[in-house]
C-alpha positions in Angstrom: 98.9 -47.2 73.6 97.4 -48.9 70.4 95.5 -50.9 72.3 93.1 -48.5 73.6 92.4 -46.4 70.4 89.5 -49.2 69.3 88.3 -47.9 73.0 88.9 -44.6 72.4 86.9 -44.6 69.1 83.5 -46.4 70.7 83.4 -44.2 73.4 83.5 -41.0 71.0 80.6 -42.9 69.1 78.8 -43.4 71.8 79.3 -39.8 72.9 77.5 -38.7 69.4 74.3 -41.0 69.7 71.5 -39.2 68.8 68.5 -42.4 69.3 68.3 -44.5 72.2 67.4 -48.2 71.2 63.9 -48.9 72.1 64.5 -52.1 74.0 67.1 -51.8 76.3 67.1 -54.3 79.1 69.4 -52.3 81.4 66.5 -50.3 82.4 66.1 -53.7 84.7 68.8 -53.0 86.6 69.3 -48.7 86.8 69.0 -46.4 89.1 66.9 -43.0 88.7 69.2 -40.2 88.2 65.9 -38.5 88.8 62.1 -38.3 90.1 59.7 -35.8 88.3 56.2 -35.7 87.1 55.4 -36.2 83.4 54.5 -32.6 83.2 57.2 -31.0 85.2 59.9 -33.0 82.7 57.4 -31.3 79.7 58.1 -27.9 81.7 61.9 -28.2 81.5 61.6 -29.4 77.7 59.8 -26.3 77.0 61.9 -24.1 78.6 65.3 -24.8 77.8 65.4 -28.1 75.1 68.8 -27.8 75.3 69.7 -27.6 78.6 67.0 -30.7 79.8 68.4 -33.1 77.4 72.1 -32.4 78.6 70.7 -33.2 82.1 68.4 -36.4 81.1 69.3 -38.0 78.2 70.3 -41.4 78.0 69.4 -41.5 81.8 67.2 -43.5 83.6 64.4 -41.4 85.5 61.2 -42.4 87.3 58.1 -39.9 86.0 54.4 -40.5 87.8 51.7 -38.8 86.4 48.4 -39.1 84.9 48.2 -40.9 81.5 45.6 -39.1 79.0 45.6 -41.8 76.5 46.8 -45.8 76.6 48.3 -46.6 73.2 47.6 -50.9 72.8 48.6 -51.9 69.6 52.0 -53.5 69.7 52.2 -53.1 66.1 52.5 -49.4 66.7 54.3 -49.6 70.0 53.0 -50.2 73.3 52.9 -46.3 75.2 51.2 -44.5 77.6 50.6 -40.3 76.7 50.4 -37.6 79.2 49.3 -34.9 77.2 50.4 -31.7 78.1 50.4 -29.3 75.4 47.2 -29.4 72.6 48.0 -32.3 71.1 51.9 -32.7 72.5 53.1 -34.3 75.7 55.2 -37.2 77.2 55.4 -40.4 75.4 56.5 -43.2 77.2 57.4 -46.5 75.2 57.4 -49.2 77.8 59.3 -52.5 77.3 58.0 -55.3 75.7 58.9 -57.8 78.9 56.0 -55.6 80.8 54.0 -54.0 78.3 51.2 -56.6 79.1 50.9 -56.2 83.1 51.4 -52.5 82.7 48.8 -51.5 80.0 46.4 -54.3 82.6 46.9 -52.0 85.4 47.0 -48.4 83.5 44.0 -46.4 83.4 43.2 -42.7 82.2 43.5 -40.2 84.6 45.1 -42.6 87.7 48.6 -41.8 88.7 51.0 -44.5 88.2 54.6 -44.2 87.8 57.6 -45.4 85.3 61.2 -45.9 85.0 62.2 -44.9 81.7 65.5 -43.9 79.9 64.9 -40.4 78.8 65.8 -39.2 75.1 64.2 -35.9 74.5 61.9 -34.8 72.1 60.9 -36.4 68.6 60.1 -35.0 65.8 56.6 -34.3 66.4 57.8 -32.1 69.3 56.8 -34.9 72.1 58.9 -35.7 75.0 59.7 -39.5 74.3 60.7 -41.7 77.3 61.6 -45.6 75.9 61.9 -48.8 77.4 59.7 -48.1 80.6 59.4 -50.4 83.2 57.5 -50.0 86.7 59.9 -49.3 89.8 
């Protein structure tokens, strides 16, 4: 019984993570738990915060949409922006590994789509999606 109270205690830690790392190469290798447009994942933030990050975070999902804006600078973090909401919308962090070839392919306004592990909203009140990949 000893033995598993080290395993006991990380996966109680684990259940209280509030930040996903921003680089996490498991995204490789996952599954979508689900498939939704940038601004139908905006819609269930909206509506019940709560109750969407119980069913995405930590998950891998696959969002296609639009981008409004392509953020470069790898200083500030590589991202595409669907803007949804005034300024607000779904930020989506993508990987270092395929930043380059993704941000070469992205345009404004031309539907492409993502895998991305899910975390919710951030303190600016955007939905933030982190370590996207394509499919």
């Amino acid at each position: 019984m000893p033995r598993f109270l080290p395993l006991a205690g990380l996966v109680l830690l684990a259940a209280c993570v509030d930040h996903l790392p921003d680089q996490d190469l498991r995204i490789l290798r996952e599954q979508p738990a689900a498939k939704l447009s940038a601004s139908d994942l905006w819609k269930d933030f909206e509506s019940d915060a709560a109750g969407a990050r119980s069913r995405y975070f930590g998950k891998a999902i696959d969002v296609s949409d639009r981008p409004t804006a392509i953020e470069s600078d790898a200083s500030k973090g590589r991202a595409l922006f669907f803007g949804q909401a005034m300024e607000r919308g779904v930020r989506a962090t993508l990987l270092d590994d395929q930043a380059a070839d993704i941000l070469r392919d992205a345009k404004v306004g031309t539907r492409l789509t993502l895998r991305c592990y899910c975390e919710g909203k951030d303190a600016n009140g955007d939905v933030l999606l982190k370590s996207c990949i394509r499919p």
